[in-house]
Biopython code that builds the backbone (N, CA, C, O; Angstrom):
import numpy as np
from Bio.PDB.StructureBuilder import StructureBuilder

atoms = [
    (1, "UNK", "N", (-132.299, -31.856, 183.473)),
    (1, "UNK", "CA", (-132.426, -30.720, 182.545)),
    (1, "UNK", "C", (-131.062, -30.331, 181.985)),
    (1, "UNK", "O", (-130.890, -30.043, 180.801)),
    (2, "UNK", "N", (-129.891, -30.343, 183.118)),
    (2, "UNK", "CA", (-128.897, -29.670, 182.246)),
    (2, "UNK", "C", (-127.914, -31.144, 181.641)),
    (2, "UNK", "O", (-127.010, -30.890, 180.845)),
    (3, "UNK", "N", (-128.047, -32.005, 181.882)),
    (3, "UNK", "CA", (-127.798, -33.054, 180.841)),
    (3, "UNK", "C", (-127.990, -33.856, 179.630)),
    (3, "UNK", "O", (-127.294, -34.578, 178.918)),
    (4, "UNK", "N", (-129.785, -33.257, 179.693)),
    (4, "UNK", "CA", (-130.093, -33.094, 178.228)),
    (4, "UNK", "C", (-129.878, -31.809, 177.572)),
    (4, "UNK", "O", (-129.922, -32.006, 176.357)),
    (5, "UNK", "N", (-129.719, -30.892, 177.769)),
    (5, "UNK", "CA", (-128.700, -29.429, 177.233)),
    (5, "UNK", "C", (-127.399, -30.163, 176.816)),
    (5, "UNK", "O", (-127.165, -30.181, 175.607)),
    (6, "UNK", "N", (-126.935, -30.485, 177.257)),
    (6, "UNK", "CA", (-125.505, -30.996, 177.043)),
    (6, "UNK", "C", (-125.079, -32.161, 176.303)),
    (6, "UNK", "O", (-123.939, -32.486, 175.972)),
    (7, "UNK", "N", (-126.531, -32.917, 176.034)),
    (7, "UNK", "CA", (-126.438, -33.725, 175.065)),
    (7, "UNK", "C", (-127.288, -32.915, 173.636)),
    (7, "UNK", "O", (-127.435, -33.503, 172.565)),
    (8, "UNK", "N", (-127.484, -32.350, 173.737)),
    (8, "UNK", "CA", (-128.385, -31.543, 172.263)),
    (8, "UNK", "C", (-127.049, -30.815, 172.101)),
    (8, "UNK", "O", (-126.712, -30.761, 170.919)),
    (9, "UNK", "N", (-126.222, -30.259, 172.925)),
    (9, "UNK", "CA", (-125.108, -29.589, 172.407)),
    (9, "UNK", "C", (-124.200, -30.532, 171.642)),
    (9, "UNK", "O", (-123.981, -30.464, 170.432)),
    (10, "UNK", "N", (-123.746, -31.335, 172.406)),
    (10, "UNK", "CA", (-122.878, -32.219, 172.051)),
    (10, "UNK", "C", (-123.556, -33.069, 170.515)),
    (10, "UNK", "O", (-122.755, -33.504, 169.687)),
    (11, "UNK", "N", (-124.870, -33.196, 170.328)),
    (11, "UNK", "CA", (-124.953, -33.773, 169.128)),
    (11, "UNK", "C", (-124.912, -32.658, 167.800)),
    (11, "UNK", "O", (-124.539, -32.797, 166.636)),
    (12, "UNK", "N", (-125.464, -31.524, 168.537)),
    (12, "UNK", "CA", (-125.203, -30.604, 167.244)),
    (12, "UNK", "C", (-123.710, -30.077, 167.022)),
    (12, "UNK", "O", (-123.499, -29.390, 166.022)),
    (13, "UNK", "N", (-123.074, -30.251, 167.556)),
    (13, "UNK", "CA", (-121.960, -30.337, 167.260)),
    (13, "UNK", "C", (-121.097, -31.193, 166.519)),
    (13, "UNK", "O", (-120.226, -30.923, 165.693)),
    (14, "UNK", "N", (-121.595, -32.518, 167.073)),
    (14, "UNK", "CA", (-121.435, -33.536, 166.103)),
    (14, "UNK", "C", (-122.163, -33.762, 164.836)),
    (14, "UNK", "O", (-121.653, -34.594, 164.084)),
    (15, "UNK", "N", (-123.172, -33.231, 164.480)),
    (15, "UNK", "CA", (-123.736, -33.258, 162.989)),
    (15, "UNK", "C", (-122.669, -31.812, 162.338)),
    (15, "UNK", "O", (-122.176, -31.834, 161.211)),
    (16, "UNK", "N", (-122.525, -30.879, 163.132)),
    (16, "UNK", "CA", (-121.909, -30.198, 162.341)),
    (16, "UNK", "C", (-120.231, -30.767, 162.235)),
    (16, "UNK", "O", (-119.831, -30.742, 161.071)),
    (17, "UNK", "N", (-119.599, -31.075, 162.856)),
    (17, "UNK", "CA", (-118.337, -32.128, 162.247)),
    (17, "UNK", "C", (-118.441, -32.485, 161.350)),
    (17, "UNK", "O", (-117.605, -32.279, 160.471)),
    (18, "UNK", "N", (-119.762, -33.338, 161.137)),
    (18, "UNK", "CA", (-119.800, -34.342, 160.086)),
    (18, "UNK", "C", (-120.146, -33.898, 158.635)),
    (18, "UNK", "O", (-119.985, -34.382, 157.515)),
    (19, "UNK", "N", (-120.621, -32.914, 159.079)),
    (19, "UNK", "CA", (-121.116, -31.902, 157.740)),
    (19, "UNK", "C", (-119.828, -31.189, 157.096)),
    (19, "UNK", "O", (-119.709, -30.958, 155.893)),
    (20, "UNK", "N", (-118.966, -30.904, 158.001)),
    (20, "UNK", "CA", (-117.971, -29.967, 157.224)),
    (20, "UNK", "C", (-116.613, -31.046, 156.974)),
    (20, "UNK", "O", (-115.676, -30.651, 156.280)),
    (21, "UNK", "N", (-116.585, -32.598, 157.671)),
    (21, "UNK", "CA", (-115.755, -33.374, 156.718)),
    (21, "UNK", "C", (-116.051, -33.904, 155.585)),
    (21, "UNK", "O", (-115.293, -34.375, 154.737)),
    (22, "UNK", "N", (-117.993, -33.754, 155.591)),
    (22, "UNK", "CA", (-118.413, -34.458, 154.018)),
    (22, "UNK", "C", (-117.587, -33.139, 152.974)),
    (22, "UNK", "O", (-116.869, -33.232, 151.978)),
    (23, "UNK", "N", (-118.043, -32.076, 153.677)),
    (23, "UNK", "CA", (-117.595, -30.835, 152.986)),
    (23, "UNK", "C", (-116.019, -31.071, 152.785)),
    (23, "UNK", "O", (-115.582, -31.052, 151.634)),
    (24, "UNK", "N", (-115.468, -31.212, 153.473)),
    (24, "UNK", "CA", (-114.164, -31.242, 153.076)),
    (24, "UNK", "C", (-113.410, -32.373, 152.187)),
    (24, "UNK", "O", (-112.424, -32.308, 151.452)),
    (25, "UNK", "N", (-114.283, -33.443, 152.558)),
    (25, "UNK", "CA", (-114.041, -34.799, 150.973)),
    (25, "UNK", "C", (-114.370, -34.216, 149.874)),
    (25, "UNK", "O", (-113.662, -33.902, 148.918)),
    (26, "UNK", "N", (-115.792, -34.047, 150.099)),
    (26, "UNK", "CA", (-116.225, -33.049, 148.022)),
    (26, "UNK", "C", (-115.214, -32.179, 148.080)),
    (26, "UNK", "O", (-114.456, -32.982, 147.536)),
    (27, "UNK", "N", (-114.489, -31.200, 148.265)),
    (27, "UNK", "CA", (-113.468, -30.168, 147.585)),
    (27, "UNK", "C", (-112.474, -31.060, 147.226)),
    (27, "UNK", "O", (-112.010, -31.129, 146.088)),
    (28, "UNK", "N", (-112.065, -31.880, 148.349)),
    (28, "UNK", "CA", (-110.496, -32.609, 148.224)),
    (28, "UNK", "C", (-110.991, -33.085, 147.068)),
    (28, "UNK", "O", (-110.288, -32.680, 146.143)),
    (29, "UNK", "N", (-112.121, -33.942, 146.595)),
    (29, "UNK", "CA", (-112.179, -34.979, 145.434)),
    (29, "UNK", "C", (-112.037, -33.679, 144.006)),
    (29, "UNK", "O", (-111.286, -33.509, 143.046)),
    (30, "UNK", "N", (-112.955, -33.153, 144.456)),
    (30, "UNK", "CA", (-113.151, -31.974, 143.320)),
    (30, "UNK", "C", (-111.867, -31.866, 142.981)),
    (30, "UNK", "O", (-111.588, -32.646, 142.070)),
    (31, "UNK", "N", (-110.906, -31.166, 143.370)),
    (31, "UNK", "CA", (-109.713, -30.562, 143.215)),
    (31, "UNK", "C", (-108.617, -31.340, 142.826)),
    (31, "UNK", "O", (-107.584, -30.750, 142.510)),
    (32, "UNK", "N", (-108.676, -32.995, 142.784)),
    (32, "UNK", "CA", (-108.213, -33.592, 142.504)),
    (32, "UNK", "C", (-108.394, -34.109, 140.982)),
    (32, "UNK", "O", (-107.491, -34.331, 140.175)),
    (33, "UNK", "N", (-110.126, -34.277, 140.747)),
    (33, "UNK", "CA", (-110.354, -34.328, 139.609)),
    (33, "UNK", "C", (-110.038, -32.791, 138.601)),
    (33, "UNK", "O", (-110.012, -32.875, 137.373)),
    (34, "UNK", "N", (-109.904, -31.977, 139.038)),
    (34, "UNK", "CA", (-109.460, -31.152, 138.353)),
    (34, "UNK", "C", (-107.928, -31.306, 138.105)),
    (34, "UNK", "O", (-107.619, -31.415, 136.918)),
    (35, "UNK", "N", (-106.985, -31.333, 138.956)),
    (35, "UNK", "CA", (-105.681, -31.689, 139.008)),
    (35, "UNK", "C", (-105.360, -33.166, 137.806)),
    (35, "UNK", "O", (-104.362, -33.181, 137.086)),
    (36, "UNK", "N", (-106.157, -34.028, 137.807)),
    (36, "UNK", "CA", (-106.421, -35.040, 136.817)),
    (36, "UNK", "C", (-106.556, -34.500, 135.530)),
    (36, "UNK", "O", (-105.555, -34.716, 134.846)),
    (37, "UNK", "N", (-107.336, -33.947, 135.027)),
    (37, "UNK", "CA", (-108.432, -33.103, 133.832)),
    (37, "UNK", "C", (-107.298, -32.609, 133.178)),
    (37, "UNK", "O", (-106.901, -32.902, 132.050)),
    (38, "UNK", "N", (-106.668, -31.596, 134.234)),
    (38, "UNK", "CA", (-105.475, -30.900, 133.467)),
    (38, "UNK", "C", (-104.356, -31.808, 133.105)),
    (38, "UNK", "O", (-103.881, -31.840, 131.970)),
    (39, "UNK", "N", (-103.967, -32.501, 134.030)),
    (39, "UNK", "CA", (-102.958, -33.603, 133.758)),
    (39, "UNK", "C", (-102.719, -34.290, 132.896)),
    (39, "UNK", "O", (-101.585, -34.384, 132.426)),
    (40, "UNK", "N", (-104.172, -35.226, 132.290)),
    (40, "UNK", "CA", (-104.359, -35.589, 130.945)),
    (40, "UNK", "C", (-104.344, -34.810, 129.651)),
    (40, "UNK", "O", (-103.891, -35.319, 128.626)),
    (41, "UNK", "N", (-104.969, -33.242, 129.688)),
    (41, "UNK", "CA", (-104.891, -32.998, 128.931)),
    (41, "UNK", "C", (-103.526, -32.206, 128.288)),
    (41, "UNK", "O", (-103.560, -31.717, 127.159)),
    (42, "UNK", "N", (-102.271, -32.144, 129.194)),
    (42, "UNK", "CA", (-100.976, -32.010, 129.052)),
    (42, "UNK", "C", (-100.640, -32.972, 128.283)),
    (42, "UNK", "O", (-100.343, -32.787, 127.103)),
    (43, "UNK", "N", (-100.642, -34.140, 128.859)),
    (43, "UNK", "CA", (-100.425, -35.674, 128.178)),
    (43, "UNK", "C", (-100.644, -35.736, 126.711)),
    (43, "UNK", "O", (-99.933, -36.190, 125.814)),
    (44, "UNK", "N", (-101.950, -35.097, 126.691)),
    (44, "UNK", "CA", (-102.755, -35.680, 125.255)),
    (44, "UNK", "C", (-102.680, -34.615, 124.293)),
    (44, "UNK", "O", (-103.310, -34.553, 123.237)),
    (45, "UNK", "N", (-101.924, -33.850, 124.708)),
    (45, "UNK", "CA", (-101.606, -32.308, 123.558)),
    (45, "UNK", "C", (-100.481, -32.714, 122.939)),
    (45, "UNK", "O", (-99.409, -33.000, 123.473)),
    (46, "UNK", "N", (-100.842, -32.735, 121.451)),
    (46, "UNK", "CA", (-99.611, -32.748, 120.749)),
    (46, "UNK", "C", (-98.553, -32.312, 121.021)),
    (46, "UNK", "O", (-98.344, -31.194, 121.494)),
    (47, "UNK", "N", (-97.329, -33.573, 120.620)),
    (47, "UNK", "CA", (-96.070, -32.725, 120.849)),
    (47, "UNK", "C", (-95.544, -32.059, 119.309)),
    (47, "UNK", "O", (-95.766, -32.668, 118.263)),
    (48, "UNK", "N", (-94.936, -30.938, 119.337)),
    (48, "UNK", "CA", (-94.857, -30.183, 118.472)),
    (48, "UNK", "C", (-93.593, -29.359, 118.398)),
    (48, "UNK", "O", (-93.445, -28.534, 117.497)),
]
sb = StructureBuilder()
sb.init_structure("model")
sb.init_model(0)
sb.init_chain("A")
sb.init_seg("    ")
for serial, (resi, resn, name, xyz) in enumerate(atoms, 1):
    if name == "N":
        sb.init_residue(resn, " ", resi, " ")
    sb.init_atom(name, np.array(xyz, "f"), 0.0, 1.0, " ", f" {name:<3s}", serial, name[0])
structure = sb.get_structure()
């Protein structure tokens, strides 16, 4: 009994890891493509 407790812990724990590094790739990517977006469009603004 208390080793399957301790494995339901231990896996929900591990789905939640895994959930908040997917979470943490989508922002990093996000934020990068934004960092890009702007970047180019510095580039591509007339110089004047």
């Amino acid at each position: 009994m208390r080793v399957d407790l301790n494995l339901r812990r231990v896996r929900a724990v591990k789905r939640v890891g895994k959930i908040r590094m997917n979470l943490r790739i989508i922002s990093y990517y996000r934020i990068m493509q934004v960092c890009q977006a702007e970047y180019f469009r510095q580039l591509l603004k007339p110089v004047t």
